[in-house]
C-alpha positions in Angstrom: -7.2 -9.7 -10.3 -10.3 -8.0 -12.0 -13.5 -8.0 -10.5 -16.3 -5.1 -10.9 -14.9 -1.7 -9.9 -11.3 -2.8 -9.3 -8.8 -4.2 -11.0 -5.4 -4.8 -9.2 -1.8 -5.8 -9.8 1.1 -6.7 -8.1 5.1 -6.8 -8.0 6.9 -7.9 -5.0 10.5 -8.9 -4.5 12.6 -9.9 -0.9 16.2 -7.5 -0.8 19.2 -9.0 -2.4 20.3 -12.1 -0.1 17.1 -12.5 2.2 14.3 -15.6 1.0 12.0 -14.0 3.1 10.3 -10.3 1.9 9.6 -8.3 5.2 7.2 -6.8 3.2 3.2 -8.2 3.6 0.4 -6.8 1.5 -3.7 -7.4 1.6 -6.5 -6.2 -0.4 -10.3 -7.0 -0.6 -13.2 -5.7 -2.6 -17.0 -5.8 -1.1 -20.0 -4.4 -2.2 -19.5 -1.3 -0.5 -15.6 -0.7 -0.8 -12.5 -2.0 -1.5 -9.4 -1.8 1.6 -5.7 -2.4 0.3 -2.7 -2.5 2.8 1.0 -2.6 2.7 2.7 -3.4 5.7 6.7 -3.3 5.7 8.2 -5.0 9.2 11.2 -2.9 10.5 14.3 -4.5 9.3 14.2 -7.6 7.0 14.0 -11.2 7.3 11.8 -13.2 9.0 11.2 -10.7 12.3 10.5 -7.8 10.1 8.0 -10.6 8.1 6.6 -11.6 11.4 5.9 -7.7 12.4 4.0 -6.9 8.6 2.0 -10.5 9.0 0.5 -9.2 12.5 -0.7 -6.0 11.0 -2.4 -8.2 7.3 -3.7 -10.4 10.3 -6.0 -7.9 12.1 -6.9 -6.1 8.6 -8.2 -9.1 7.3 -10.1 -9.6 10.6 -11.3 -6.1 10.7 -11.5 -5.3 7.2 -14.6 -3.0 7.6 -13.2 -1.0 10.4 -12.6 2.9 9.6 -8.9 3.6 8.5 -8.5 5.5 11.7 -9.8 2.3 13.6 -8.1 0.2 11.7 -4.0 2.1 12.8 -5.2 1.5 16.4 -5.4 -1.9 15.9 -2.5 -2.9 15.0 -0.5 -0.2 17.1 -1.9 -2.1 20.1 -1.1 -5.5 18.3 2.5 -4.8 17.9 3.3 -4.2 21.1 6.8 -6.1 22.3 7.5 -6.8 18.6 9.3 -5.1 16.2 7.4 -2.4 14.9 5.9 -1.8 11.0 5.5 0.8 8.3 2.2 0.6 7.3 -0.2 2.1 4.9 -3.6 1.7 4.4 -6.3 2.6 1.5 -9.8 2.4 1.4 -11.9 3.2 -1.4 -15.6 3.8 -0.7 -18.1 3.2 -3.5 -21.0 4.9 -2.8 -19.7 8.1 -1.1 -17.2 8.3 -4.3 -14.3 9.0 -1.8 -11.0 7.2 -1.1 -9.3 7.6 2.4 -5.5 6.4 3.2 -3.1 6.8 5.9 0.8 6.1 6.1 2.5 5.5 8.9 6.2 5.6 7.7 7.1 5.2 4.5 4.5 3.6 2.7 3.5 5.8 -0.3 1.0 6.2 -2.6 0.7 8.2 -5.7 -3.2 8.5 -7.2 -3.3 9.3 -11.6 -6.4 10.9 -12.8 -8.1 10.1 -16.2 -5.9 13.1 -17.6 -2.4 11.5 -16.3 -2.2 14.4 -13.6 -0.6 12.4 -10.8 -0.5 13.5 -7.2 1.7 12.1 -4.3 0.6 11.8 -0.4 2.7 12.5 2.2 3.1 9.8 4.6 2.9 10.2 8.6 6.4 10.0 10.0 7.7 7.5 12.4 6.1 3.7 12.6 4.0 1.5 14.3 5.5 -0.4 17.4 2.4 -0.5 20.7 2.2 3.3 21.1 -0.5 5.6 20.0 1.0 8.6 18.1 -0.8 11.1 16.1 -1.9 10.6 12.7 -3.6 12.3 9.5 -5.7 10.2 7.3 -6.5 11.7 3.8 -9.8 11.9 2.3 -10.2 13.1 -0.8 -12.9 12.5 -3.9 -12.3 10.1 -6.3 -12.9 9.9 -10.3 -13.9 7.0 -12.5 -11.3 5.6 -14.8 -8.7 6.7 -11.7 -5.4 4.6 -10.5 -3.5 4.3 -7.4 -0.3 3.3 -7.2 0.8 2.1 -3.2 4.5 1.4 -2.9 7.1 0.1 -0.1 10.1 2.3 0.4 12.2 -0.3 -2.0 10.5 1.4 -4.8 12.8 4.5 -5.9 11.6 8.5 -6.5 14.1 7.6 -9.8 11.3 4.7 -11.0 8.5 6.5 -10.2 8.9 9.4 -12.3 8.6 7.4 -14.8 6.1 8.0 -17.5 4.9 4.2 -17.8 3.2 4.9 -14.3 0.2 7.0 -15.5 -0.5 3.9 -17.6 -4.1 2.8 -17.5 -3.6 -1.0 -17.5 -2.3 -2.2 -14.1 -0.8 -5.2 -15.5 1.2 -2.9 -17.7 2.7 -0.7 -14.8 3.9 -3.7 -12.9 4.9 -5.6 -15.5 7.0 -2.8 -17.0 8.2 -1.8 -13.3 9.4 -5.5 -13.4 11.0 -5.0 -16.4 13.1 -1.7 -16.3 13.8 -1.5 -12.6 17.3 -3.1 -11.0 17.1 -6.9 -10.8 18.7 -6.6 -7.5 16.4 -5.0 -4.9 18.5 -3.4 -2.2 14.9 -3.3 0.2 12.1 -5.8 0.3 9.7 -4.0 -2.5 6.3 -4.4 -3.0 4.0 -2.4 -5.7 0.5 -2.6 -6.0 -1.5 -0.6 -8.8 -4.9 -0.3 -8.5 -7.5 1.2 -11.6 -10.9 2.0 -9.8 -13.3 1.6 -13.1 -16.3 3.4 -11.1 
C-alpha cells in the first residue's frame, strides 16, 4: 500500500499445523497521522484469533485515541478472554514524532536514512482486563525513516539481517519471505513501514 507519507508492507504466516494465525494486524493513514497495530492472541488457534480481533476491533473504532488511551481500551475489552500481546505505533505528521507501546512481545525496530537501526524494548507481561503500568515511547522522527513492527515468530537470528535497513518495504518483506524457514514455529506477522515525510 502506498499512499502520501507512508508506504507499508506486509508478511504474515499461521504456525506450522494451525489454518488460523492468532496473529491480527491494522493500520490507517489520515491527514494528520498514520496508527499501525499488531495484536498476537495468547496461544494459537482460533481463541488466541478471537483475543487479537477484539483489540483490531476497538483500534479501528478509536483510531484517533492517544496510544496511552488507546492500551486502556482494549485492557478493559479483554476482560474474561484470553488475553493479547499487543503493540501499537502512531506516527504524527505535523509534530514530526512517532509514539509506540508494547505490551508483551511485540517489537519494533526504527532504521534511519544512514541504516543506524534502533530496537525498543517492549513492556513486559500482556493484556487480559487489568490495568498494569506501561511506558509509551516518543521519540522524533526523520524523513526517508523505516519501522519495522514484528510478532514474536520473527527470530533475533532474521533480524540481524542486513536486508532489513533496506529502503523499499516491498523488498524487506519479500526477502524476509524468501530466506526465513518455510515452517513457522509461531503465528508471524511483519509489517515494514517507510515514512517518506
Amino acid at each position: 500500500m502506498s499512499s502520501g507519507k507512508i508506504e507499508v508492507s506486509v508478511f504474515q504466516k499461521a504456525k506450522k499445523g494451525n489454518y488460523y494465525c492468532g496473529d491480527s494486524y491494522f493500520y490507517k493513514e489520515t491527514e494528520s497521522e498514520f496508527v499501525c497495530v499488531i495484536a498476537d492472541g495468547l496461544g494459537s488457534g482460533e481463541l488466541a484469533k478471537e483475543s487479537s480481533q477484539i483489540v483490531i476491533d476497538i483500534i479501528e473504532e478509536n483510531n484517533h485515541a492517544t496510544v496511552e488511551q488507546l492500551v486502556k481500551l482494549c485492557t478493559r475489552e479483554l476482560f474474561g478472554k484470553r488475553g493479547a500481546v499487543v503493540g501499537i505505533l502512531k506516527l504524527h505528521f505535523e509534530t514530526q514524532m512517532y509514539s509506540f507501546s508494547s505490551i508483551g512481545n511485540i517489537g519494533v525496530i526504527t532504521v534511519k536514512k544512514d541504516n543506524k537501526k534502533k530496537r525498543n524494548i517492549p513492556n513486559g507481561g500482556y493484556l487480559a482486563g487489568y490495568q498494569q503500568p506501561f511506558k509509551v515511547v516518543r521519540e522524533k522522527m526523520d524523513p526517508k525513516m523505516n519501522f519495522i513492527m514484528f510478532s514474536d515468530g520473527v527470530s533475533d537470528r532474521e533480524l540481524s539481517e542486513k536486508y532489513f535497513i533496506n529502503k523499499d518495504v516491498q523488498t524487506v518483506t519479500r526477502t524476509f519471505e524468501h530466506v526465513s524457514d518455510e515452517t513457522r514455529m509461531d503465528d508471524t506477522t511483519l509489517i515494514a513501514i517507510r515514512y517518506e515525510g
